[in-house]
N, C-alpha and C positions, 0 to 999 in steps of 0.2 A: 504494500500500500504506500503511496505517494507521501512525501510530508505535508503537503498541506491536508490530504485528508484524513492525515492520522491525527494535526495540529486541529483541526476542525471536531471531530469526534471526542477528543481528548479536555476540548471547551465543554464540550456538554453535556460531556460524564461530570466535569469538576459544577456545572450549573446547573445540572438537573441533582447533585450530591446537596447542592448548599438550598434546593428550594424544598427537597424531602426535610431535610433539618429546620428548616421554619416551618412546615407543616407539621410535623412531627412536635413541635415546640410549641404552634399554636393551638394544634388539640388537646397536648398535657396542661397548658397555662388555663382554657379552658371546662377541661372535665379531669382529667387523670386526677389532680391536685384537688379537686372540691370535693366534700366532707358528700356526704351521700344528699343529706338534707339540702344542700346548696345545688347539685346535680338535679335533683328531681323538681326543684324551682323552676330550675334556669330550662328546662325541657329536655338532657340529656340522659334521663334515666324517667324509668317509669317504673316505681316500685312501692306497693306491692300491685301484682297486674293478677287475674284470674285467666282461666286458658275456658272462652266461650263455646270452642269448636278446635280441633285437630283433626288430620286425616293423609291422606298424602293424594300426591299431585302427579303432573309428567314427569316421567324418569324414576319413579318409585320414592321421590322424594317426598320425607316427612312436609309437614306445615301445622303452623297453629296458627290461631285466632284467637290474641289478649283485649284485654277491656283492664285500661287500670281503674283502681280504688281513688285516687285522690288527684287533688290536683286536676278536676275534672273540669274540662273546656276549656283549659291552660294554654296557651301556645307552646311547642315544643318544637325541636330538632329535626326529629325523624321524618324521613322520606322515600317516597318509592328508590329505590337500589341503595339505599343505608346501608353497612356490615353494621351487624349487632350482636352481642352476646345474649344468649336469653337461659338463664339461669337458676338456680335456688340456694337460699340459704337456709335452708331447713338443718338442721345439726342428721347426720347421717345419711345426708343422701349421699350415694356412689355417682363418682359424674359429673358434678353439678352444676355443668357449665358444657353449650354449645351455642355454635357461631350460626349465623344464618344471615339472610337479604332480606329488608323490607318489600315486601310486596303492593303494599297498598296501607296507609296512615290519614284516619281523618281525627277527629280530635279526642277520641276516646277510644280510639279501636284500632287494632294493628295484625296486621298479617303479615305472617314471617316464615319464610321457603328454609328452615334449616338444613344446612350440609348434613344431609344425614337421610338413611334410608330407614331411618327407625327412629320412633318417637321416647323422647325421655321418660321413662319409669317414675321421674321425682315432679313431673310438670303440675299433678293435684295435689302434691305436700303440703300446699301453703309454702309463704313467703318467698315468691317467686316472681322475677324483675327482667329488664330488659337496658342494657347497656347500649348508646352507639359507639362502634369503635372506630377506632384509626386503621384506614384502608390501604395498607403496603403492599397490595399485589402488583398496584401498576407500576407500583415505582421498581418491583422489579423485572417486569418485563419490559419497562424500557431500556436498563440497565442491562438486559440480558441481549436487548436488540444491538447496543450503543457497544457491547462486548464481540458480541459477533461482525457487527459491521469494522470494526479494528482489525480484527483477526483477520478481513480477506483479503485474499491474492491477487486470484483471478475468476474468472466466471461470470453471469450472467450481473448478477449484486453488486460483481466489483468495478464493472462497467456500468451500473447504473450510479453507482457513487460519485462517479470520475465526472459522472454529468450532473449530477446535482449537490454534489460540493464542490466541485473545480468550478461549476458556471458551464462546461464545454456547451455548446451549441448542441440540441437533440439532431435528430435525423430524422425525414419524413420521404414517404414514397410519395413518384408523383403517379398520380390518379388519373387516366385519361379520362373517365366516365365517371363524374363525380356523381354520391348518390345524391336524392335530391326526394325530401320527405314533404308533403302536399302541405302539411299539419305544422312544420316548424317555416319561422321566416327567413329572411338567407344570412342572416349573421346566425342562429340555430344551425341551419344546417351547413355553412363554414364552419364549425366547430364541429361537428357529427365526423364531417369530410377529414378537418383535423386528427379527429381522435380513431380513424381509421386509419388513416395513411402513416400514422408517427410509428417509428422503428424503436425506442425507447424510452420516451417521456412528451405528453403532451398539457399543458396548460387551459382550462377551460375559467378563463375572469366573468363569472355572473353578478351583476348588481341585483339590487332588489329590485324584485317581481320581473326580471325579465327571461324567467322558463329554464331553470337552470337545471333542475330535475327533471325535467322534461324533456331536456336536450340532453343528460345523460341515458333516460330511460330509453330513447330512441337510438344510442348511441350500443346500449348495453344490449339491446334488440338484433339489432344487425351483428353485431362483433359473437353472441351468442350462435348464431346460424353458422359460424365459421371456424371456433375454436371450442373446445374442448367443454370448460368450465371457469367460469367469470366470478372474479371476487371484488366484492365491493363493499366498501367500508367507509364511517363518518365514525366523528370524535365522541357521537352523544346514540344511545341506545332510540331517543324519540329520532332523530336525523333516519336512520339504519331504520326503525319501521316503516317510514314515510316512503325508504327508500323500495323494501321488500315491498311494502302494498303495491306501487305504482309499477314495480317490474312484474308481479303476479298477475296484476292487470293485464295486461300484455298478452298472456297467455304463458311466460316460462316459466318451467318447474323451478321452484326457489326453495332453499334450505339456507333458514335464519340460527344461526349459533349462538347461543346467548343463555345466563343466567335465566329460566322463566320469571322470574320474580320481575324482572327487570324488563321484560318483553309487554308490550298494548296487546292488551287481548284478542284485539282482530288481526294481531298476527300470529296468535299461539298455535293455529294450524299448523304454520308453515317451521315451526321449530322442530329443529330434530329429536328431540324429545317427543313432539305429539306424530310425528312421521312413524317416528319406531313402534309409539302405541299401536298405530296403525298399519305395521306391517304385518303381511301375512305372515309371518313365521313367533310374531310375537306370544301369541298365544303359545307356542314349544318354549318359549323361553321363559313363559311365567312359568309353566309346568316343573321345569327342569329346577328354576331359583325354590319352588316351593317347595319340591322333594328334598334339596340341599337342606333347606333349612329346619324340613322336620327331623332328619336326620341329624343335623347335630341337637334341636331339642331331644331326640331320645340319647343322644350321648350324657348329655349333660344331668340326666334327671337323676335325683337322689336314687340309692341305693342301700337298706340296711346288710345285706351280704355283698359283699365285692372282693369275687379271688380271682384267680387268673380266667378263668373262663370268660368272666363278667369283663375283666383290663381288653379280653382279645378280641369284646363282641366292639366295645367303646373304640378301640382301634378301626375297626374295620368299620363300624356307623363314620369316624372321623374322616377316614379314608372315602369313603361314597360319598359324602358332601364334602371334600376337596375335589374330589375328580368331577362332580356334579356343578360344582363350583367353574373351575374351570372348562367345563364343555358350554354353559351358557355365557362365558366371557368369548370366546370363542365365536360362538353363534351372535354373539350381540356387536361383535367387532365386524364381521361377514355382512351384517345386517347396515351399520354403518355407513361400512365402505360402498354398498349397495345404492344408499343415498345419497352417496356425496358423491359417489361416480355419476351417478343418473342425473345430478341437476345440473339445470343449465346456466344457476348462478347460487352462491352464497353467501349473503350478508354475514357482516357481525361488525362489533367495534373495531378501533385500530387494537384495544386491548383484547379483545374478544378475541379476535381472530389468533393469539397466541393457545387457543382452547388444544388440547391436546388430540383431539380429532384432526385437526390438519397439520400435524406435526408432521409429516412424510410427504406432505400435497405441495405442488408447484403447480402456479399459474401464469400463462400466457401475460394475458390484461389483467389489471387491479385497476380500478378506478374507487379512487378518496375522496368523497364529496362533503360540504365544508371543512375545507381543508387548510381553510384560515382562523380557524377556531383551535386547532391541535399542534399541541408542541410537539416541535422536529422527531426531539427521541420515541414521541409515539406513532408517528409515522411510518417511522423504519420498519414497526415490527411485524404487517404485512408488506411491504416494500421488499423486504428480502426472502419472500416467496415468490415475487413473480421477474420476466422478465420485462413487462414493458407498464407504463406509469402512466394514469389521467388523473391530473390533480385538479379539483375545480374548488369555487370559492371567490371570496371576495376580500382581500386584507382592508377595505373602508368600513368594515362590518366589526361586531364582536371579537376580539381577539381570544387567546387563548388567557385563561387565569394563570397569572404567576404571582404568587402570595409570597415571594423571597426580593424584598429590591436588590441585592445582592444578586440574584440569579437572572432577574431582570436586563441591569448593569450587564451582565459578562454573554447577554445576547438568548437567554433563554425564551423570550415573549416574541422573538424575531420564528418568523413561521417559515420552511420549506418552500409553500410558495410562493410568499410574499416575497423572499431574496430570489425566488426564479424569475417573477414578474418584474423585479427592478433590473433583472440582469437581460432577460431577451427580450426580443423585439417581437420576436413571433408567440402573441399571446392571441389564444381565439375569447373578443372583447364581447359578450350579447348584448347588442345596442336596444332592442328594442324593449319597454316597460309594461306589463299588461295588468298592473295592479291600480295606481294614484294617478289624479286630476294629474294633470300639467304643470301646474302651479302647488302642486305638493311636490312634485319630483324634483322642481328647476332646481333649489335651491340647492339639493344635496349632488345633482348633476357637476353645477358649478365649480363646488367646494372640491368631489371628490374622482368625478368623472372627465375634468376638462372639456364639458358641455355634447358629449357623444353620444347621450341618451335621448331618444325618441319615445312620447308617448302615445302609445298604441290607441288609433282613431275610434278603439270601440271604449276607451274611458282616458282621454286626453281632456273632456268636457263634460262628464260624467261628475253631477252633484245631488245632494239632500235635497228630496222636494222639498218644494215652499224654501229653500235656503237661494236668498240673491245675491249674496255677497262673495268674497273670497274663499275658497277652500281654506285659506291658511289663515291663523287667527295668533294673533299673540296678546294675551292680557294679562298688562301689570299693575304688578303689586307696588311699585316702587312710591312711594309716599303714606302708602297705608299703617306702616308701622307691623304688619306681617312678618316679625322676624320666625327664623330658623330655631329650631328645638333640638338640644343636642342631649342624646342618649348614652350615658357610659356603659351602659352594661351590652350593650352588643355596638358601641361606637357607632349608628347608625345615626339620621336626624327626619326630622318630622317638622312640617310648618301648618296646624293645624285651621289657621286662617285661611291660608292658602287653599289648602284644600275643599274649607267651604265654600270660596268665593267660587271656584270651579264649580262644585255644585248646583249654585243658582244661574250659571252660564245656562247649565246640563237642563235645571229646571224647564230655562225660558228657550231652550231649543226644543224639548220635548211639546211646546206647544204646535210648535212648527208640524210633529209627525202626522200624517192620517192615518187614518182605523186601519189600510190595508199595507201599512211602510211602519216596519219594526225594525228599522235599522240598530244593525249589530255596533256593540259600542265597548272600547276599551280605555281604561283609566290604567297608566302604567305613570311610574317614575321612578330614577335609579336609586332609590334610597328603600332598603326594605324597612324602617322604621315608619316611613309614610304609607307604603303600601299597607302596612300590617293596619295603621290608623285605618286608611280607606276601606278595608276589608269590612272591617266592625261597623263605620258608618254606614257604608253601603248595603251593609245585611239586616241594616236595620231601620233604613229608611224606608219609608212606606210609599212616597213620592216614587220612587223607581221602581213599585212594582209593575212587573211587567214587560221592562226596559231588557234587552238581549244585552247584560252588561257581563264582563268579564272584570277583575283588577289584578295587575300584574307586577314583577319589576321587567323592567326593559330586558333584563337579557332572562329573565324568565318568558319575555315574550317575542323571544327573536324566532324566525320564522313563521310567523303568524298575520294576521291584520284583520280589520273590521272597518267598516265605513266610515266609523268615526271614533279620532282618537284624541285622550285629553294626555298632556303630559304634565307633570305638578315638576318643575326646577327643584323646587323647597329653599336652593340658595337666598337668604336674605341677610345681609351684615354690611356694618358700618365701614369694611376692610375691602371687603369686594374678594372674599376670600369663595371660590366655587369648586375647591376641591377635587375630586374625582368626575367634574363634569368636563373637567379638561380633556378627559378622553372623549374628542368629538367622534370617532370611531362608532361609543354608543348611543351616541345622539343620532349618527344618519342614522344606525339601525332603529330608534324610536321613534325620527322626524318622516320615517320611508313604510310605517305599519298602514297609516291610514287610505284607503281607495278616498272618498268624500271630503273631508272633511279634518282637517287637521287642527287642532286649538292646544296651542304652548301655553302653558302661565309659569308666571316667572316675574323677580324684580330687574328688572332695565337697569336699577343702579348699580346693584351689581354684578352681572353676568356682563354687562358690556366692557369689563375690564379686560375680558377675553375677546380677542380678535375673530376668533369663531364664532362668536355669539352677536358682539356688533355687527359682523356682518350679516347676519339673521336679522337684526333688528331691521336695518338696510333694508333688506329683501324684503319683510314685512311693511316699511313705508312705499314702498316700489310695486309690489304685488298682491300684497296680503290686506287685511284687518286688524287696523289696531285696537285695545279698547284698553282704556283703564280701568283698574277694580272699583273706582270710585263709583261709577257707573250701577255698579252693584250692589253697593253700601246703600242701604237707606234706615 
């Protein structure tokens, strides 16, 4: 391996080393160290919990279903794909501790897929709890990715390195007979063209709403009829459903790899777990695990005579449920390969895809979709299964979380394609938009697009009836005295003002709807201590019943949108201090959700200290609607 991409690799082993230890650092500062009574406050524990329902699931896997005792309606921690311990402190129980995924968490009730084919003997003991833990798998199979990609020589991986840490320029066929799909428009199917013809790594740049899934699923369509079996992967297990619906659509056999706990239920079909249930030969394999296992219960059952007769019968019960054991690993591994040979594509995460099922599989094509969301070292670790590369995404959008500024610094938040897109020229750009007015997109076009983006004639003038005004709306706060509320215990902030005055906007548009327009409607802002407010008020406000509203934070609502969206700033200080809104990244992704209707609030005095934000204000004297809160106030 070359020195620079051994100096390359050698960075982000030492930066993805120092962002595990500040994760590591900031799950012990928050639960490891609190006394149990401060844990089950703060949402990180739930104890004592009762077990409403257990059973098990796809793949023979146990599951329960808790309800805790106190602390009821609480806000807490947990979430669908949490690691968690789920436990007992009962004085003699054997055991007393297994790990499992959240399945599904509302505010009193949890379902939890435990690593385990068999359910805990101590679960009705009493005094039995549920722990969230700290999740070091990924960090070692990046680590294990980042070890491997050092190690290589030569081969298909060593050459794709050469191109995607050297910079080298990819290679593409030329095409005499480009395809050419009825359904995509011609920047779609230039990129289709592109991700066919490339010899080893292809670039697909999609902004919002302009068909980015869409022009892979068509992309993964055609390449399917040609090669073998197509792997495709996103940083987020919701990315990889969206992904497997829309190529099932299609009509191709799909097999999704994944934790179930962690999988949308309208894709649990398609998991190899529920495939297996449904193979014909599964039925010989329940057979064969249930004969194993009554055989070793009779091995095991007490005995008051036991002499040699009794030791040779227990030997040999032992021995038929070993060999019975292994003929159904055997038959289940046959049954496997049977599936993953047979389909024509396999989703999973970038982490997923380290699942030990594809440990011996190589693939032609991988295509990575939001692939500006995913740190480099998780990229690799399908990367070095296949031999040719489609990375699509957007680096104006969400970036990847890095909770180390340390690891930040030493270039760990810097994404695969983000350094590919600053480095070629030949990037397939999707110009055209089929989600936001015209005058929702421009702004974020400008800032982030260099004015490339076109919106599509079927919603370029597409508004809220009875609404005459501007799609875009900015209403401030700036003289009302709506200052910023800062929260220490989860360092978040809240501007409860703010959020009312938004409110009564919401009010006086809803007068606008008619009886047969229920437009969908989302309230998001990056701060989860305001969201958490909005939830509460929202769910209890009588005024919006009725109203198709959603509330989110911004990168909880990335990939989504609704006709109409409100975003709450919360920034309000005498400093002009606006913190984490500096990342305008998650601003296009919140400014680029709404089709109809966009409405910012925010104070003007201080957000315009940022040059991204004045020039929003700009655009709103230029294009938009201004309104003051005063307006509001009576």
């Amino acid at each position: 391996m070359n020195k620079q991409i051994h100096e390359h690799v050698k960075n982000l082993r030492e930066a993805l080393q120092l962002e595990k230890q500040e994760d590591l650092e900031q799950y012990k500062a928050r639960i490891e160290q609190l006394p149990l009574s401060e844990r089950r406050e703060q949402g990180y524990t739930w104890h004592p919990v009762v077990v409403q329902k257990s059973g098990f699931t796809y793949g023979d896997r146990a599951f329960v279903i808790v309800e805790r005792t106190n602390q009821l309606n609480q806000r807490h921690q947990f979430r669908s794909g949490s690691m968690v311990s789920f436990y007992t402190r009962q004085s003699g129980a054997q055991q007393a501790e297994i790990t499992g995924v959240v399945n599904f968490a509302d505010r009193n009730r949890m379902k939890i897929i435990l690593n385990s084919r068999e359910l805990p003997d101590w679960m009705n003991l009493g005094n039995v709890g549920v722990d969230l833990l700290f999740d070091e798998r990924t960090y070692q199979e990046m680590e294990k990715a980042l070890r491997i990609l050092e190690s290589l020589k030569q081969g298909r991986s060593a050459d794709l390195a050469k191109i995607l840490i050297n910079m080298n320029l990819p290679e593409f066929q030329v095409n005499s007979v480009p395809v050419t799909i009825v359904d995509l428009n011609e920047s779609q199917n230039a990129a289709v063209n592109q991700i066919l013809d490339a010899e080893e790594v292809c670039i697909i740049h999609g902004p919002p709403g302009t068909g980015k899934t869409t022009t892979l699923v068509q992309a993964v369509k055609i390449l399917a009829s040609r090669e073998n079996t197509i792997l495709v992967c996103a940083p987020s297990n919701t990315a990889v459903d969206l992904l497997t619906e829309r190529i099932a659509e299609k009509g191709l056999s799909v097999v999704r790899i994944g934790h179930i706990s962690r999988v949308d239920e309208n894709i649990i079909k398609h998991t190899l777990e529920a495939q297996l249930a449904n193979h014909p030969e599964n039925k010989n394999l329940k057979k064969v695990k249930i004969q194993a296992n009554e055989y070793r219960k009779q091995a095991k059952k007490f005995r008051r005579k036991f002499g040699e007769e009794e030791r040779s019968e227990r030997r040999d019960l032992y021995k038929l449920a070993s060999d019975l054991t292994a003929w159904a690993k055997q038959l289940e591994e046959r049954m496997i390969d049977q599936l993953l040979s047979g389909a024509q594509v396999i989703t999973a995460t970038l982490v997923g895809s380290a699942h030990p099922v594809l440990n011996k599989r190589e693939f032609r094509t991988l295509v990575i979709d939001e692939a500006a969301q995913a740190l480099e070292p998780a990229t690799w670790i399908p990367i070095l299964k296949a031999s040719k590369v489609v990375l699509a995404g957007d680096p104006y959008q969400l970036p990847p979380t890095v909770k180390s500024l340390a690891a930040a610094r030493a270039g760990l938040d810097k994404t695969l394609i983000e350094r590919c897109i600053a480095s070629w020229g030949n990037v397939s750009l999707l110009r055209v938009q089929y989600r936001m007015h015209q005058a929702i997109m421009e702004f974020s076009n400008r800032q982030f697009y260099d004015g490339a983006l076109l919106a599509a004639n079927q919603v370029k003038s597409h508004l809220i009836p009875g609404w005459l005004e501007s799609p875009v709306v900015f209403l401030d706060t700036a003289g009302t005295g709506f200052e910023e509320k800062f929260n220490p215990e989860d360092k978040s902030r809240s501007n409860p003002e703010e959020l009312h005055l938004m409110l009564e906007h919401l009010y006086q548009l809803k007068e606008i709807f008619s009886e047969s327009e229920n437009p969908s409607i989302a309230l998001i802002s990056p701060y989860r201590q305001q969201v958490n407010l909005m939830e509460e008020v929202v769910r209890e406000d009588s005024r919006l019943e009725g109203l198709d509203t959603v509330v989110k934070t911004i990168d909880g609502f990335q990939g989504q949108e609704r006709d109409i969206v409100y975003i709450s700033l919360v920034r309000s200080n005498d400093k002009g201090e606006i913190g984490f809104l500096k990342d305008i990244r998650r601003m296009n992704v919140a400014m680029t959700r709404a089709r109809k209707l966009l409405v910012v609030v925010g104070d003007s005095a201080t957000i315009s200290s940022h040059p991204f934000y004045q020039a929003f204000l700009d655009y709103v004297d230029e294009a938009g609607k201004y309104q003051t809160g005063w307006e509001y106030m009576r």
